[in-house]
C-alpha positions as CSV (number, residue, x, y, z in Angstrom):
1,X,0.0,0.0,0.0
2,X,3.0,2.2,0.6
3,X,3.6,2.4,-3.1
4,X,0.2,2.9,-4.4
5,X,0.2,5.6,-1.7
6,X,3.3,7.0,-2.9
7,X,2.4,6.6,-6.6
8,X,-0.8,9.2,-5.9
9,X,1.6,11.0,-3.6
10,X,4.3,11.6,-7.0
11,X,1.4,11.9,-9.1
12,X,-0.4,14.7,-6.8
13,X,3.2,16.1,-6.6
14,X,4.0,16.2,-10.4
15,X,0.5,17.4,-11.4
16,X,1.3,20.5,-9.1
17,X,4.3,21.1,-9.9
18,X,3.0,21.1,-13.4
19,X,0.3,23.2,-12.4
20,X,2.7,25.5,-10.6
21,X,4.9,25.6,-13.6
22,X,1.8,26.5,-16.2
23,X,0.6,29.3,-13.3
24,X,4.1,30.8,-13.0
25,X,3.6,30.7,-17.2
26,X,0.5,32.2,-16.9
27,X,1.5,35.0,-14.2
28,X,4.9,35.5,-15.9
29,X,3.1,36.5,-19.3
30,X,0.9,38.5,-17.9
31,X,3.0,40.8,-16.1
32,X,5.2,41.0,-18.8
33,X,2.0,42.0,-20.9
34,X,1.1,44.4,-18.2
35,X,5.1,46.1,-18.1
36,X,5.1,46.1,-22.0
37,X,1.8,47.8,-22.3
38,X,2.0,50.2,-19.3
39,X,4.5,52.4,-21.0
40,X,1.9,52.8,-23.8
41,X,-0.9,53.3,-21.4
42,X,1.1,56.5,-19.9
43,X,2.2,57.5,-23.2
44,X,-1.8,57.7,-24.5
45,X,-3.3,59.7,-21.2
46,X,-0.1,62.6,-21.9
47,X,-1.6,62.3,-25.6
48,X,-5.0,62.7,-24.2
49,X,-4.4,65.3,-21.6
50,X,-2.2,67.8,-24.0
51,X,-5.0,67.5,-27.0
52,X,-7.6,69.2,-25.1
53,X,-8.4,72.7,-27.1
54,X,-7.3,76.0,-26.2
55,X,-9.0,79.0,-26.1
56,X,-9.1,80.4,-29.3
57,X,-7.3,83.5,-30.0
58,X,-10.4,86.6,-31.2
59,X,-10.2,86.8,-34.4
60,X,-9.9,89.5,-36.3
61,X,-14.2,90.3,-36.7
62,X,-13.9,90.0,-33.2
63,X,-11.2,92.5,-32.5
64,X,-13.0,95.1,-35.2
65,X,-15.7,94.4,-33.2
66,X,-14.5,95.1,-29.9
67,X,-12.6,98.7,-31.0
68,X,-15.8,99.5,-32.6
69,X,-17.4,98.9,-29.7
70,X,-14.4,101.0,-27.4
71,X,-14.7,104.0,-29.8
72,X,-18.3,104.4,-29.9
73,X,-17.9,104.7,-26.2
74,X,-15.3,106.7,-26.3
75,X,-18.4,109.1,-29.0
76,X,-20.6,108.7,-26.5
77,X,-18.6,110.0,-23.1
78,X,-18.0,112.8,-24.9
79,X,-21.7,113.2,-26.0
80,X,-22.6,112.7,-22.1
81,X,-19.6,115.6,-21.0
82,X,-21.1,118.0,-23.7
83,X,-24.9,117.9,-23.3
84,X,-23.7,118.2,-19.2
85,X,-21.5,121.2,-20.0
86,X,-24.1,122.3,-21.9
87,X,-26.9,122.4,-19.8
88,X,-24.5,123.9,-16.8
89,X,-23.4,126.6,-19.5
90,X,-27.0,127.7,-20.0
91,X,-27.2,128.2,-16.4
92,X,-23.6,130.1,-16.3
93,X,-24.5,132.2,-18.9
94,X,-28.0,133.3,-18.1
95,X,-26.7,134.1,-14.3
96,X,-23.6,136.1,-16.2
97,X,-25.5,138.0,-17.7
98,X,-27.7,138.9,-15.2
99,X,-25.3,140.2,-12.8
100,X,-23.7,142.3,-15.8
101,X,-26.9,143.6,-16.1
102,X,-27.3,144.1,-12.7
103,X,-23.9,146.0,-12.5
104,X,-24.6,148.2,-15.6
105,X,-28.2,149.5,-14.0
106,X,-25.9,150.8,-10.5
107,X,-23.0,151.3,-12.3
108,X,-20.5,149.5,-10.6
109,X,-18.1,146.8,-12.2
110,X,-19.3,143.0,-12.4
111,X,-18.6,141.0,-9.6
112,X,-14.7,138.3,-9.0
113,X,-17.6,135.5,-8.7
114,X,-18.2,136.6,-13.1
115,X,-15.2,136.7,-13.5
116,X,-14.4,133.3,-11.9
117,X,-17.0,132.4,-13.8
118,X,-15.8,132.9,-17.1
119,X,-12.4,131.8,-16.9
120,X,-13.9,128.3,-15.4
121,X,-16.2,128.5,-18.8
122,X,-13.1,128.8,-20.9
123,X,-11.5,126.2,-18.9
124,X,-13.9,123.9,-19.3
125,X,-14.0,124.1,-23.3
126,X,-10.6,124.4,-23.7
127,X,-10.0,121.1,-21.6
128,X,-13.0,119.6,-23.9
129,X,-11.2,120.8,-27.5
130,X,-8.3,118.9,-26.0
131,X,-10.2,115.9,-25.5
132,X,-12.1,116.0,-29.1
133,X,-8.4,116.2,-30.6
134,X,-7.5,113.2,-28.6
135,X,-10.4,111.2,-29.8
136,X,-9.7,112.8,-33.7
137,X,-6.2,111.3,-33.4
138,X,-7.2,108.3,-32.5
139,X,-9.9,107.8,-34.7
140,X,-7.0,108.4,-37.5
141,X,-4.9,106.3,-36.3
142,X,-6.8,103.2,-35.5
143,X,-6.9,100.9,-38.8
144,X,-10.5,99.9,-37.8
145,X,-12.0,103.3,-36.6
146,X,-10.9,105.2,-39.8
147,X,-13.8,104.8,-41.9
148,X,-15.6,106.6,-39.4
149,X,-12.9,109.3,-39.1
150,X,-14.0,111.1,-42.2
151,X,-17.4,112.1,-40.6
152,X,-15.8,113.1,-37.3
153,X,-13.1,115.0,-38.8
154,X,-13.5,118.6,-37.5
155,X,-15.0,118.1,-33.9
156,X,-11.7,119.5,-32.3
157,X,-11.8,122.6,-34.6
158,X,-15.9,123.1,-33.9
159,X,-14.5,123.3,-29.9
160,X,-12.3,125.5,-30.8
161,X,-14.2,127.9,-32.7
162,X,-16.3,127.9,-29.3
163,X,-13.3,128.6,-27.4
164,X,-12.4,131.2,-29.1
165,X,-16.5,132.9,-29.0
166,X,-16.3,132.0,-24.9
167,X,-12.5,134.4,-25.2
168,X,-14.6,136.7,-26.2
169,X,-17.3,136.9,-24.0
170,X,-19.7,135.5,-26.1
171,X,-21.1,132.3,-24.3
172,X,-24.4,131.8,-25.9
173,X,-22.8,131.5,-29.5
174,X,-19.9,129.1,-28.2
175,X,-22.8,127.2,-26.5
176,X,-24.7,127.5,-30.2
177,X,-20.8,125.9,-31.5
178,X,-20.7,123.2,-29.1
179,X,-23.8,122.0,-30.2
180,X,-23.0,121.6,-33.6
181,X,-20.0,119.7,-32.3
182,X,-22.7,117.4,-29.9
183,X,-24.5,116.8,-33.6
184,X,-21.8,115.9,-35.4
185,X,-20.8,113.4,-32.9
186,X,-23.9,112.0,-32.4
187,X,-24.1,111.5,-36.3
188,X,-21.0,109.4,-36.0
189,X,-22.0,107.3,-33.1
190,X,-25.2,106.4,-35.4
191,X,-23.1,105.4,-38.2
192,X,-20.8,103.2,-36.0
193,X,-24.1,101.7,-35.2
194,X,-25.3,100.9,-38.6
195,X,-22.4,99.5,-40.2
196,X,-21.8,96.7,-37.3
């Protein structure tokens, strides 16, 4: 019995050393499957990751667009300052001209406060001439702002057609100026508006 006993015993002991052998075969291929194809695996999430889009740059209907949109605002803030000086001008003036009148009836000399007055009136649209000039130049010089350059041409020299009527005392026509200089202005910001 000891060698039919021993005889299952080698044959137990060869089939699992066999089966040891073909499960070492099995594990060994594997992992060398799983080392050859990790490197690939890596390589394909980098691919992955660094193919995702990026932002795309504006492009150039976009940029028009957005300096279009940057000088009409600059149109328009200067719109909003004039019809403001404007509308504090008629006040200025009419109150001017009432205390000249004022002083002419008694005879005595205008008031510093008229003076003051004035000079902050002259101030005032000489500091806007400068700004129309500004916004001139830079209408000229912006590739996509010079269509509209043609109409606005001539602002700068409207304010300072005014600024020469307030140097001479003559506030209700230099108001009369700046609003052909508001209307010209506001004919440009229309036309930036229809040609978007």
């Amino acid at each position: 019995m000891i060698q039919p006993y021993s005889n299952l015993r080698a044959s137990f002991y060869l089939r699992t050393v066999a089966e040891e052998k073909h499960t070492l075969k099995r594990i060994t291929i594997t992992l060398l499957t799983l080392i050859l194809l990790a490197p690939s695996t890596a390589f394909s999430q980098t691919r992955s990751r660094s193919s995702r889009q990026k932002p795309a740059a504006p492009t150039a209907n976009q940029r028009v667009a957005q300096v279009r949109t940057q000088g009409a605002t600059r149109v328009a803030d200067q719109i909003k300052n004039l019809t403001k000086f404007m509308y504090i001008l008629g006040g200025v003036t009419s109150s001017i001209a009432a205390v000249e009148d004022a002083a002419r009836k008694s005879g005595a000399s205008p008031a510093d406060q008229t003076a003051q007055s004035k000079a902050q009136v002259r101030v005032t649209i000489q500091n806007i001439r400068d700004g129309l000039d500004k916004l001139e130049i830079d209408f000229r010089a912006t590739p996509e702002l010079q269509p509209y350059y043609i109409k606005l041409a001539g602002v700068a020299a409207g304010a300072a057609a005014a600024e020469e009527r307030a140097a001479a005392n003559q506030f209700d026509a230099a108001g009369r100026q700046l609003l052909n200089v508001v209307n010209r202005l506001t004919d440009v910001l229309l036309l930036m508006r229809t040609t978007e």
